[in-house]
N, C-alpha and C positions, 0 to 999 in steps of 0.2 A: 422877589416874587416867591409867594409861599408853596408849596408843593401839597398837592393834591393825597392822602392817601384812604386809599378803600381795601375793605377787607376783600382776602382771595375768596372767588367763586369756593362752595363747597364740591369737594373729591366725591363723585359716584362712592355706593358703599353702604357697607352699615358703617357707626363708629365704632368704635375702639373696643368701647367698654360694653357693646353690644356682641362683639364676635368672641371676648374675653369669658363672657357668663355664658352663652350659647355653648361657646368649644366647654366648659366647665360641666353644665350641666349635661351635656353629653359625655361626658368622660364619667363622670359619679354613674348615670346611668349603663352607661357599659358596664362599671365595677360592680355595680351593682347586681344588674345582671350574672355577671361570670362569678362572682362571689354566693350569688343565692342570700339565702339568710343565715350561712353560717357566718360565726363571728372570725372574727381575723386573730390577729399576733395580738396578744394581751387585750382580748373581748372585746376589740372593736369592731362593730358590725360596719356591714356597707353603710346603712342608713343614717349613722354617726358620722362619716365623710363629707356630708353635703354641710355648706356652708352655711353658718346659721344666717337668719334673716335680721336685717339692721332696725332698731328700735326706734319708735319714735322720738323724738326732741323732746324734754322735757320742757314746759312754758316758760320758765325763768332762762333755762338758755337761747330760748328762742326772741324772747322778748329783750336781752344784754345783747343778742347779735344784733339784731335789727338795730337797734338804738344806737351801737357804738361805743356804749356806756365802757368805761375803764374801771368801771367796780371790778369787784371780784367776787365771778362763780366760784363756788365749791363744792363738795360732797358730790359729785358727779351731776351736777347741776341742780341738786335738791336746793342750795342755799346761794341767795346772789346778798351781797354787800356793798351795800350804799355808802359813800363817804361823800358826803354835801358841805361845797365851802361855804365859808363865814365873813365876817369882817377881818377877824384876825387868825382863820386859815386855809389861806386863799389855793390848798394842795385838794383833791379831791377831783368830783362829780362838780359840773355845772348844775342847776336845777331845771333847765331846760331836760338834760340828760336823763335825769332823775324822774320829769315828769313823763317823760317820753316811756320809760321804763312801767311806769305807773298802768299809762294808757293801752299800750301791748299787752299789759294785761287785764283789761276790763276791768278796772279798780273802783268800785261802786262810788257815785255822788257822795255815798254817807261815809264812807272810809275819806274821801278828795275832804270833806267837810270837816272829819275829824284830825287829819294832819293840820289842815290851813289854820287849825283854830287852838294848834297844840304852844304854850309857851316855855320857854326857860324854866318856871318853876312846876310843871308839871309832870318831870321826870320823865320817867320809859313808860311810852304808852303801847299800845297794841288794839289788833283789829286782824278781820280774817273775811274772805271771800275768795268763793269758786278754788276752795283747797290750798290757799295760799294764806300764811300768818307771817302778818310784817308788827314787828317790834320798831320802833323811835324814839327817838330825842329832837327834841330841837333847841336850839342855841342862837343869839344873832352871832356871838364869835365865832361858833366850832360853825354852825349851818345846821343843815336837817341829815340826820344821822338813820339811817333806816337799813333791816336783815329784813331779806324777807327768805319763806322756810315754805317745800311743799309738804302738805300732811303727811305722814307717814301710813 
């Protein structure tokens, strides 16, 4: 007989990480206050205390989470690294992965058109939309070998 299981009712409350920031920003603001605008022990004003605000995702790491993809982000997510297997390197990115990565991020018909159409003897090629430039290769043994880089 299998056993049933269901999540516990939620606890009355805020959560957690709502009494955490609330109690926070209430304390900055006390200091604040009882500080004034002088600065503190080695020029630090109250106003420097508060905790800075979290930045958004950049597209490439947003697009390698979603996906799952086992490439490798870099450069603090400016640069994601495609390794696509082949016949004879069967280590890497599946191309399903690969194209998944593509589609997160709006990778235009005419970029999709210029990879599908890239061979063995056409070396490193490149293309660029909506701030993003992807360099490739393609190989049938190595696979399709793609950086892609956001603008700087």
């Amino acid at each position: 007989m299998s056993t049933l299981h269901t999540r516990p009712a939620p606890r009355p409350g805020l959560p957690f990480r709502v009494l955490v920031r609330v109690t926070t920003t209430v304390a900055v603001a006390l200091l604040a206050t009882a500080c004034g605008s002088a600065a503190g022990p080695a020029g630090i004003s109250a106003t420097t205390i508060a905790r800075p605000t979290t930045t958004a995702r950049k597209p490439l790491e947003v697009a390698w989470s979603t996906c799952a993809t086992p490439g490798t982000l870099a450069d603090s997510g400016a640069t994601l690294i495609l390794d696509g297997t082949g016949k004879e390197d069967w280590s890497g990115d599946q191309l399903d992965a690969i194209d998944c990565v593509l589609r997160a991020l709006s990778m235009p018909a005419a970029v999709e058109a210029h990879i599908n159409s890239t061979r063995a003897l056409d070396g490193m090629q490149n293309d660029t939309w909506n701030d993003i430039s992807a360099r490739w290769t393609y190989h049938p043994d190595a696979g399709l070998d793609i950086t892609l880089t956001l603008a700087q």
